[in-house]
LUMROBA-333772 format. One record per residue (C-alpha): residue number from 1; z, y, x. Coordinates in steps of 0.1 Angstrom, whole numbers. Layout:
// LUMROBA-333772
<NUM,<Z,Y,X>>
...
***
This chain:
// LUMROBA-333772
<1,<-46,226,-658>>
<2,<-10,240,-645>>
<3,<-17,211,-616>>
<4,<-50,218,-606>>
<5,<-37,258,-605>>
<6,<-6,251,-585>>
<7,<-29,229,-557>>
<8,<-57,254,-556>>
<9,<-28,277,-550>>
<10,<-14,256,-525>>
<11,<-45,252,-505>>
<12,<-54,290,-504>>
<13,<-21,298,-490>>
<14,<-20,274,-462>>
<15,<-59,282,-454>>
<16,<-46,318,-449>>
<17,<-26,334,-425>>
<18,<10,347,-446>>
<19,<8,381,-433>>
<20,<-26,395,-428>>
<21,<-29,430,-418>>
<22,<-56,451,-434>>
<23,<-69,484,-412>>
<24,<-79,512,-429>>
<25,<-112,521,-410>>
<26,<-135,550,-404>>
<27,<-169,546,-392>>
<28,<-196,567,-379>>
<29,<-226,579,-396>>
<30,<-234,562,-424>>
<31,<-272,559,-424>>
<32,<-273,551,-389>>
<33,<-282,514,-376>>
<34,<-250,518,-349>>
<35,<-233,520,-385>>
<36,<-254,495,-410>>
<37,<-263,472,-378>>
<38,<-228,464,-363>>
<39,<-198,486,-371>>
<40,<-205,469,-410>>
<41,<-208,436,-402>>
<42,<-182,438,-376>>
<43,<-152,453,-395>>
<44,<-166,433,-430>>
<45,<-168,398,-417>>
<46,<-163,392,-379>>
<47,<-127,403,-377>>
<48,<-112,385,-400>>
<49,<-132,354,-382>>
<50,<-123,368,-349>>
<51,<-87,373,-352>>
<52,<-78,341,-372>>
<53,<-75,360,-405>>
<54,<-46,381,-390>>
<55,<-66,415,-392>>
<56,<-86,424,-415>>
<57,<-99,461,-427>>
<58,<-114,483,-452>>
<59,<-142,503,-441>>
<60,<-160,536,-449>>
<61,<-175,563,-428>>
<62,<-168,598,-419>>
<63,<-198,612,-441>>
<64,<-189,593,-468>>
<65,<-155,605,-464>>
<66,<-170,640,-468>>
<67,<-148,650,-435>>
<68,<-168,661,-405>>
<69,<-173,641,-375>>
<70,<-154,664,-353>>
<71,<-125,662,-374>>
<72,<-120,623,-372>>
<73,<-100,617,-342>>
<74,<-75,648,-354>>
<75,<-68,628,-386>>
<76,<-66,598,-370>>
<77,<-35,613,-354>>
<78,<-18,627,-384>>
<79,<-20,588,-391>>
<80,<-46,593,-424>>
<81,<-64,564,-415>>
<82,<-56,536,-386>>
<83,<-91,532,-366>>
<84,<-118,565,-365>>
<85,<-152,562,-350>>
<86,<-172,591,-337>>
<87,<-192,606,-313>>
<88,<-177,617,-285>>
<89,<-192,650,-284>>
<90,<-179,659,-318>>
<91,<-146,667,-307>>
<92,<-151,683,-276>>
<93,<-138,715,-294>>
<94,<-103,703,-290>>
<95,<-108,680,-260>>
<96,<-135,697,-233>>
<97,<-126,669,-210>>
<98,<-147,641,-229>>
<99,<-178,657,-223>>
<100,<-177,642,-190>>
<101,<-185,609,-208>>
<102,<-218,613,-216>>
<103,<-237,634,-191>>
<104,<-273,640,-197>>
<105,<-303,630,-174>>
<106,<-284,606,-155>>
<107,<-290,576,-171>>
<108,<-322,567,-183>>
<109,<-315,531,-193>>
<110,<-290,512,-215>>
<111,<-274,490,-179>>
<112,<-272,528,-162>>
<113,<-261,539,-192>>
<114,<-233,510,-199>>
<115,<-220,516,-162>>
<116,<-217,553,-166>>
<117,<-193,543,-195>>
<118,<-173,517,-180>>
<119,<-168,544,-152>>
<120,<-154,571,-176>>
<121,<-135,543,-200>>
<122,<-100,549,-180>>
<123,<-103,584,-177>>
<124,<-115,585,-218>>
<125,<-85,566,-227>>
<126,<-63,588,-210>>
<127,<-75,620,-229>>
<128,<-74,602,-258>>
<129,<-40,594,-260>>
<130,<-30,629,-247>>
<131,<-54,646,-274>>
<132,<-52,624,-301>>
<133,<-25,597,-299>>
<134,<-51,575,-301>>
<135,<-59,540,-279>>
<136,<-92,534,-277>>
<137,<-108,503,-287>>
<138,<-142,503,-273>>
<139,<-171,529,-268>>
<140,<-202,519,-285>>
<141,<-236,539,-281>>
<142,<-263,555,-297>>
<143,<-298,559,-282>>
<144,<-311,583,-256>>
<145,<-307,620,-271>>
<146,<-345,630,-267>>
<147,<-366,662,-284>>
<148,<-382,661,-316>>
<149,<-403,694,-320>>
<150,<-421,709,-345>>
<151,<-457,725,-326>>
<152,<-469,713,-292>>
<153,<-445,709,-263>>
<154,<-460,695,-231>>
<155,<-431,704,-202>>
<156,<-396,711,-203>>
<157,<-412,751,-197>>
<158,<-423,752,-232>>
<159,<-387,750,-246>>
<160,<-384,785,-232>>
<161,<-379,806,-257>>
<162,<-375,782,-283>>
<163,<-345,773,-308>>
<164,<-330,745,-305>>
<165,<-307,722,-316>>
<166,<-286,707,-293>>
<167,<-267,673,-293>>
<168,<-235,684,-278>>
<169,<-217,715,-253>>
<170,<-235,699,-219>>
<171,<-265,693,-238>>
<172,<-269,737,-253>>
<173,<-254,745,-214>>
<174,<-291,724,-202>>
<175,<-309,742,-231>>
<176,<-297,777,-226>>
<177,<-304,774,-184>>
<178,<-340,764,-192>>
<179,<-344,797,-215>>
<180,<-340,781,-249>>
<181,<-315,793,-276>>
<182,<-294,767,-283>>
<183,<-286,761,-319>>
<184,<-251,745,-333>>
<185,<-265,728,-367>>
<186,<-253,696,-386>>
<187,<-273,664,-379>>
<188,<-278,662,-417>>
<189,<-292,699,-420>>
<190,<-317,694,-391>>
<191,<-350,684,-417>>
<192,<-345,716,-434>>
<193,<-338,731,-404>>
<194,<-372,719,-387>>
<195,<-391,727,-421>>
<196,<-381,759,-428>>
<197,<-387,773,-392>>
<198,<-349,779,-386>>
<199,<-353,757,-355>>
<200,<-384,748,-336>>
<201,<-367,715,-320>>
<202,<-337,697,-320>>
<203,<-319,669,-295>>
<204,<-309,634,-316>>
<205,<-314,600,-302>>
<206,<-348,580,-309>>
<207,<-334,555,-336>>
<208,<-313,580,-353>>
<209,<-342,609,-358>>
<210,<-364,577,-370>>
<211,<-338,566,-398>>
<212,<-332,603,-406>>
<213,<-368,610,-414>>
<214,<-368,641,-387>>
<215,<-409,623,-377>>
<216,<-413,641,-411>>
<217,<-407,678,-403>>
<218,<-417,674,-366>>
<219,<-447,662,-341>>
<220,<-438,662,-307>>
<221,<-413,642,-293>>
<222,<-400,644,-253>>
<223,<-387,615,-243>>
<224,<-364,625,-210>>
<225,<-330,617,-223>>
<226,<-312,654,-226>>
<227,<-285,645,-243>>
<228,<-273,617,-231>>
<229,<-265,585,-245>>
<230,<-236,602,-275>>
<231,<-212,575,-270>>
<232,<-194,566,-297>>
<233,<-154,562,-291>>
<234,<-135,542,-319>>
<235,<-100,543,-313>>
<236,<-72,536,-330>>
<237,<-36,552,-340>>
<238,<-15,548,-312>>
<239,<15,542,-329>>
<240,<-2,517,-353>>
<241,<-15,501,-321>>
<242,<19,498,-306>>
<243,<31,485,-336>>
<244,<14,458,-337>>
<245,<25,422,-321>>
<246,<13,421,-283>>
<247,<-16,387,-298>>
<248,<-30,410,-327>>
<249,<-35,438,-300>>
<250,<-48,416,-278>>
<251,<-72,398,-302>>
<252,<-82,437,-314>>
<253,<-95,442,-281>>
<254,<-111,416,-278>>
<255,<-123,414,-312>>
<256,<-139,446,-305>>
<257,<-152,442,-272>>
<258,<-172,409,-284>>
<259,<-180,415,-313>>
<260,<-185,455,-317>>
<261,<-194,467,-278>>
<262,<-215,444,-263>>
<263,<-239,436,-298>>
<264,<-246,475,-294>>
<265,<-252,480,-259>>
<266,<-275,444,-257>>
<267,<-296,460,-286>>
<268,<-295,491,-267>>
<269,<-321,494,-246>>
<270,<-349,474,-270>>
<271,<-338,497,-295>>
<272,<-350,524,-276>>
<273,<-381,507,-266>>
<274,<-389,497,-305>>
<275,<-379,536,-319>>
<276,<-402,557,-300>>
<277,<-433,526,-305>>
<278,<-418,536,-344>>
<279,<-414,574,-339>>
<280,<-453,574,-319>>
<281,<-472,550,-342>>
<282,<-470,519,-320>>
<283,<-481,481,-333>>
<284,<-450,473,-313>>
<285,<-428,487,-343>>
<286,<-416,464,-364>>
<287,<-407,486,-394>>
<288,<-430,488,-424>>
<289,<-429,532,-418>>
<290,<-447,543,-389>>
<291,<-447,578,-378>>
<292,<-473,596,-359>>
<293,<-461,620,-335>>
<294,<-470,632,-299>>
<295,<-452,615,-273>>
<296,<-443,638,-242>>
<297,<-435,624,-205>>
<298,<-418,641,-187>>
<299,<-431,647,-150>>
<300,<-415,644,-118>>
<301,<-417,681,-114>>
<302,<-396,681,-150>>
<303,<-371,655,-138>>
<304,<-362,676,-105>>
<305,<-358,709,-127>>
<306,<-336,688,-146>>
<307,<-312,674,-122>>
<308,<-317,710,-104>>
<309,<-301,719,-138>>
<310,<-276,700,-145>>
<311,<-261,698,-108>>
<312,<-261,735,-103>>
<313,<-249,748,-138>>
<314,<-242,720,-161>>
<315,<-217,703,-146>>
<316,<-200,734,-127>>
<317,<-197,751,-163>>
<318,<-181,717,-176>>
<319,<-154,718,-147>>
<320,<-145,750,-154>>
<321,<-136,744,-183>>
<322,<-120,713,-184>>
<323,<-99,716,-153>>
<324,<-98,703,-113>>
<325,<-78,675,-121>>
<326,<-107,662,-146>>
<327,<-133,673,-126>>
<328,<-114,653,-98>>
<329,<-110,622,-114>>
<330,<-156,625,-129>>
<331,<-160,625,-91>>
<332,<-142,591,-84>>
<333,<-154,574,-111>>
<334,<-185,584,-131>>
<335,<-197,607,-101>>
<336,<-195,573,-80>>
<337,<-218,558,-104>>
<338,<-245,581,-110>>
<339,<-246,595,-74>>
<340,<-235,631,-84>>
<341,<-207,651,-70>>
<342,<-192,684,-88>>
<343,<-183,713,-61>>
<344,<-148,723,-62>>
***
């Protein structure tokens, strides 16, 4: 028995790498596919695979943390975990400029969408090592940011008047310039929200108002994306970056990029598709729950408005706020890809 102990021993010490390093992760949104569908499987089982067995990590989420999401990337810097995931527009509260990562209307599918992120990615890791001494590791995204409303909504001029809860700062700027109040309320307080009457509508994307139940408390849904895309940036530590050896940073990022980033973005786009056939009632779903509410195109009329919008106030506003040098640096590289140009 002490033989067959010793070679079983023997055998699981040379099938494993001697020094494995195990990250202590935080995820986004537990109850969200971007979540369940690939941050899980990714940190659970392809890393370990992925690296050789050199990195491996433990992995919970923000929620179930009980921490909010726009406090993630400022404890990832006081080093209380190593790797934080979150939505960009969380934290713009301490760092204005990563608004410009996800600006809304100008990407209307998940390639546009993708592009519009690789644009900002130098500019993102910049601020996020200057905000948060963090490095980023890749930016994963959620779905369009569309409007679930309770009552009938036909045209962006019927959310005059209206509360409503926004997705992020650019997205209650939009709001507020087409004559809505915009409403700062939790993602997880939005049913009650909607069922009470607190809030008439409210900006989430497609898949995540579907797995949240909001089809529940609302009936009209307008599908021209006003909140953008809400990337997700997971980033790590930057001193537990740095300290690791130049092959285990290396295979992180690539780690990451193969087996995180692009399973999210290729799912991006038919995710989208298969949410609103889910969210409108559609045989094309393929869930068991179908919902039944309204869906709302928007017209060309709407679109202009939009871009009217976001070109003469939106974007201006953001500037302003987050400083030339910023608003500079949008214009070279995510201005370039979109075709839009701040005034300075």
């Amino acid at each position: 028995m002490k033989t067959t102990l010793a070679l079983l021993m023997t055998g699981t010490m040379l099938s494993a790498p001697a020094f494995a390093d195990e990250l202590a992760v935080v995820g986004s949104w537990s109850n969200l596919p971007l979540y369940q569908d690939f941050e899980t499987p990714f940190w659970t089982e392809k890393l370990p695979e992925m690296t050789g067995g050199a990195l491996t990590a433990q992995l919970t989420s923000f929620d179930q943390m009980g921490i909010a999401g726009a406090d993630v990337y400022r404890m990832l810097g006081d080093k209380v975990f190593d790797v934080g995931a979150t939505v960009a527009d969380y934290t713009v509260g301490d760092a204005p400029e990563l608004e410009g990562l996800d600006v809304p209307l100008v990407a209307n599918d998940a390639a546009s969408a993708q592009a519009m992120v690789t644009a900002a990615r130098p500019m993102v890791e910049d601020i996020m090592r200057d905000r948060f001494d963090a490095q980023v590791l890749g930016i994963a995204p959620y779905p369009p940011q569309v409007v679930f409303c309770q009552g009938a909504v036909t045209s962006l001029d019927d959310l005059q008047g209206k509360k409503v809860r926004g997705s992020g700062r650019m997205t209650t700027k939009f709001l507020e310039a087409l004559g809505a109040e915009g409403i700062n309320i939790a993602f997880s307080e939005v049913p009650g929200s909607l069922e009470r009457g607190v809030i008439d509508c409210a900006v989430t994307g497609a898949g995540s108002g579907f797995s949240a139940g909001w089809w529940e408390v609302s009936d009209h849904l307008l599908t021209l994306p006003l909140g953008g895309w809400d990337p997700v940036v997971i980033a790590m530590n930057a001193d537990r970056f740095d300290g690791l050896s130049e092959d285990d940073r290396s295979a992180l990022l690539s780690a990451v990029a193969d087996g995180l980033e692009a399973p999210a973005w290729a799912a991006a786009q038919g995710g989208l598709e298969g949410d609103i056939a889910c969210l409108t009632g559609q045989p094309e779903c393929a869930e068991d729950t179908k919902a039944a509410m309204t869906s709302v195109e928007a017209s060309e009329d709407d679109i202009a408005r939009a871009r009217q919008i976001l070109t003469d106030e939106v974007l201006p506003d953001w500037a302003e706020r987050a400083g030339d040098e910023w608003a500079a640096r949008w214009n070279e590289t995510v201005g370039q890809t979109v075709g839009l140009t701040i005034a300075q």
